[in-house]
Backbone as CSV, one residue per row, in Angstrom:
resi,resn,N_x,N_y,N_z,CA_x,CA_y,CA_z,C_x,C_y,C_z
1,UNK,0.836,-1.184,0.000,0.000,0.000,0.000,0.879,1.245,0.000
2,UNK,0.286,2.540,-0.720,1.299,3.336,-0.648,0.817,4.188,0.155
3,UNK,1.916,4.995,0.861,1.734,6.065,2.088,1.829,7.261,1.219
4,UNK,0.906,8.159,2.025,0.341,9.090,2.016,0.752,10.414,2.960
5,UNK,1.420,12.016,2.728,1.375,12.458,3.542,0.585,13.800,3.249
6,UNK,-0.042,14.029,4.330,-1.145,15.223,4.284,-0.493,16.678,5.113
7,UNK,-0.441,17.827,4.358,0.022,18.893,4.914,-0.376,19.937,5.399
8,UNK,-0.397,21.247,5.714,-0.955,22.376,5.356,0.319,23.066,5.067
9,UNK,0.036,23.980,4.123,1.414,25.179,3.528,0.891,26.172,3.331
10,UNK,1.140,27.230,3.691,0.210,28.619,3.635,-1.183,28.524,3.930
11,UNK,-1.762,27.626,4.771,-3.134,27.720,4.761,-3.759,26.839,3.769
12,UNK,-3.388,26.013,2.923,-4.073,25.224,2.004,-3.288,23.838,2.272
13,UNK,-4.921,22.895,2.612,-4.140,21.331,3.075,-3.761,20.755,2.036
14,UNK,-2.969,19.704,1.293,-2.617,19.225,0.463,-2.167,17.434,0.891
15,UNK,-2.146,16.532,0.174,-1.996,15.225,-0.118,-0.845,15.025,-1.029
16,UNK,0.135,14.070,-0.158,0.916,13.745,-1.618,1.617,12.303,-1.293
17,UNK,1.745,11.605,-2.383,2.606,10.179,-2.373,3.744,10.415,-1.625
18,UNK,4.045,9.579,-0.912,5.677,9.545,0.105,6.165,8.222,-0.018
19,UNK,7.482,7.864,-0.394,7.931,6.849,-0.446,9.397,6.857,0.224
20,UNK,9.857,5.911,0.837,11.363,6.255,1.977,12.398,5.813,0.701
21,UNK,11.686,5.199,-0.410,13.114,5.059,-1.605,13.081,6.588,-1.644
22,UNK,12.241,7.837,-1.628,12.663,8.582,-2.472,13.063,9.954,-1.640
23,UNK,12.967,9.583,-0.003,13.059,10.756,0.641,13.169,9.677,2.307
24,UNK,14.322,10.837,2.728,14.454,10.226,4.025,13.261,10.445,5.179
25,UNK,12.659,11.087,5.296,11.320,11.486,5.925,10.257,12.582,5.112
26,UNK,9.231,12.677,6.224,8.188,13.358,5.339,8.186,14.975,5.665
27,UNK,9.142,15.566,5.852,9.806,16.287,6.079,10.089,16.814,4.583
28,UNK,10.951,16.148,4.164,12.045,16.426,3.427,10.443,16.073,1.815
29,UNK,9.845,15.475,2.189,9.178,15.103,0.530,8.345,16.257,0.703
30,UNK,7.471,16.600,2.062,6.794,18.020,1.999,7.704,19.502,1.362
31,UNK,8.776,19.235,1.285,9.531,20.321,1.449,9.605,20.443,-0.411
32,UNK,10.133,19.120,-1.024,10.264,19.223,-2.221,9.061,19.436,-3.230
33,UNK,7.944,18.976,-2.198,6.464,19.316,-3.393,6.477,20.490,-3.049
34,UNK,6.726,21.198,-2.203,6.765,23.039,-2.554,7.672,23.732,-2.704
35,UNK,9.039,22.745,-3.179,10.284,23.580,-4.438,11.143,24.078,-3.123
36,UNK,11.150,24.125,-2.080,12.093,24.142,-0.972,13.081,23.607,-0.671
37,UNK,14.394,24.577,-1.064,15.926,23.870,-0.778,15.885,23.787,0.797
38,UNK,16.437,22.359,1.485,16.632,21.947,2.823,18.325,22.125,2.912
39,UNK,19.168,22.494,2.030,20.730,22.539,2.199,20.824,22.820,2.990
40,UNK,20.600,24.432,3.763,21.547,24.880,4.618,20.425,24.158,6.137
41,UNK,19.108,24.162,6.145,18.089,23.627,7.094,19.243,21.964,7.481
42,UNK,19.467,21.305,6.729,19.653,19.766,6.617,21.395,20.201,7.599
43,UNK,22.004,21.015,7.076,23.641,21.402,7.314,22.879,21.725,9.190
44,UNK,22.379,22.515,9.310,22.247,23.178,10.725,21.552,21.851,11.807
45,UNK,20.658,21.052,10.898,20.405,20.119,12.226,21.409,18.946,12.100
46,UNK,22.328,18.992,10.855,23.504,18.124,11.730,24.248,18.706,12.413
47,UNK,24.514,19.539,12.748,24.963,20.305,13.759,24.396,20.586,14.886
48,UNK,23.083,20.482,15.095,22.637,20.114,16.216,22.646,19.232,17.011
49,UNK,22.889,17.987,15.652,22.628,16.403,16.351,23.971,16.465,16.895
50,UNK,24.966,16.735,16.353,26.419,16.500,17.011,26.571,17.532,17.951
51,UNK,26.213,18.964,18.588,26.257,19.423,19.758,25.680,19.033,20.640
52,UNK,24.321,18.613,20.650,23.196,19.100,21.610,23.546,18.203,22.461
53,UNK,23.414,18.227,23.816,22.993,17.210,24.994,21.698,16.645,25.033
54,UNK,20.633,17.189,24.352,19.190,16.763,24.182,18.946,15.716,23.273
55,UNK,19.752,15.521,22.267,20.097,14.635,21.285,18.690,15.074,20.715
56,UNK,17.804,13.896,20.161,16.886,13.392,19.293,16.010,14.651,19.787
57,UNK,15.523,15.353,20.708,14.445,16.302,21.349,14.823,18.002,20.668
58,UNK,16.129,17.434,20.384,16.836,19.398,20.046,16.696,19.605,18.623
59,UNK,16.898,17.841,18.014,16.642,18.569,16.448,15.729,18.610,16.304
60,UNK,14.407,17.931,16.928,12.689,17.748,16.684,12.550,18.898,16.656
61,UNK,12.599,19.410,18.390,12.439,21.162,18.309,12.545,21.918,17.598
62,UNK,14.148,22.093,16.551,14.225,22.694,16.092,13.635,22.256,14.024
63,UNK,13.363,21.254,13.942,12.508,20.958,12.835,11.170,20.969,12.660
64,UNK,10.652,21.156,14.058,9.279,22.218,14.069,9.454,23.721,13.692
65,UNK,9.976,23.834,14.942,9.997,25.665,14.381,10.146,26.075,13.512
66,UNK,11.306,25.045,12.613,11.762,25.930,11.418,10.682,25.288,9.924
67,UNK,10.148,24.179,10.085,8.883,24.053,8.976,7.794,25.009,9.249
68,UNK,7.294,25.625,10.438,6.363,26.834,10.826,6.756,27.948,10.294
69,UNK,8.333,27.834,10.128,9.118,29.483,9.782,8.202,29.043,8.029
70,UNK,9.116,27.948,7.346,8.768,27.984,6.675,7.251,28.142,5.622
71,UNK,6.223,27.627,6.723,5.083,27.821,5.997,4.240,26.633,6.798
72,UNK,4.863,25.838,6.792,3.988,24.606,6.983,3.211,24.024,8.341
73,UNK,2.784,23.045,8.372,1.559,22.818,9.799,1.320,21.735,9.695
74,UNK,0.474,21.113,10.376,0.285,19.489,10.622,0.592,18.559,9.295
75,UNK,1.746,18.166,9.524,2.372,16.931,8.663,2.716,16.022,9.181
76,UNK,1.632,14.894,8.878,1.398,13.788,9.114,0.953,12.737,8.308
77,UNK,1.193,11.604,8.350,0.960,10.254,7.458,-0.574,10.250,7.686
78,UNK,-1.259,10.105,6.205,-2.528,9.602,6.019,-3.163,8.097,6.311
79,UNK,-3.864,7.991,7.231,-4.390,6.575,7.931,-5.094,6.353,6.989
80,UNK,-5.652,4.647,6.810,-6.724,4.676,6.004,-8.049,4.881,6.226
81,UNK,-8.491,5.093,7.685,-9.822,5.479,8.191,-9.614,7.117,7.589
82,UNK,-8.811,7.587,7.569,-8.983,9.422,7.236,-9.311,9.444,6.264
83,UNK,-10.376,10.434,6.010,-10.763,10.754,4.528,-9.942,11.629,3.704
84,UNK,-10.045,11.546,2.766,-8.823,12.354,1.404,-8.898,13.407,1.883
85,UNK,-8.409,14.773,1.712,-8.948,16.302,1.380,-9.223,16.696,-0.204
């Protein structure tokens, strides 16, 4: 079955195919259906992962905030009880 991830980006929810051949999280595939370079985003949370004492909690943190900077809002995998948008 193929997975599904559902977004919001500026205020408009959206649906799109996600596959882990083609993207390391759904992060990174939200980012490319709206033409968004992650270079320097991707450079700064490895640098988090290798400072932080918080480990796994410091880059979350900071990969919220900064998809909000960017635009975006509840991104999450589509269940099959959820209906389409």
């Amino acid at each position: 079955m193929a997975r599904q991830v559902t977004y919001t980006f500026k205020g408009e929810t959206k649906t799109i195919a996600f596959s882990y051949a083609k993207h390391h999280d759904l992060y990174e595939a939200v980012a490319e259906a709206e033409g968004i370079d992650l270079t320097k985003f991707l450079a700064m949370e490895q640098q988090i992962a290798m400072t932080s004492r918080k480990g796994a909690k410091a880059e979350k943190d900071y990969r919220k905030v900064e998809f909000a900077r960017f635009g975006f809002s509840n991104i999450h995998f589509v269940r099959d009880e959820e209906p389409e948008a």
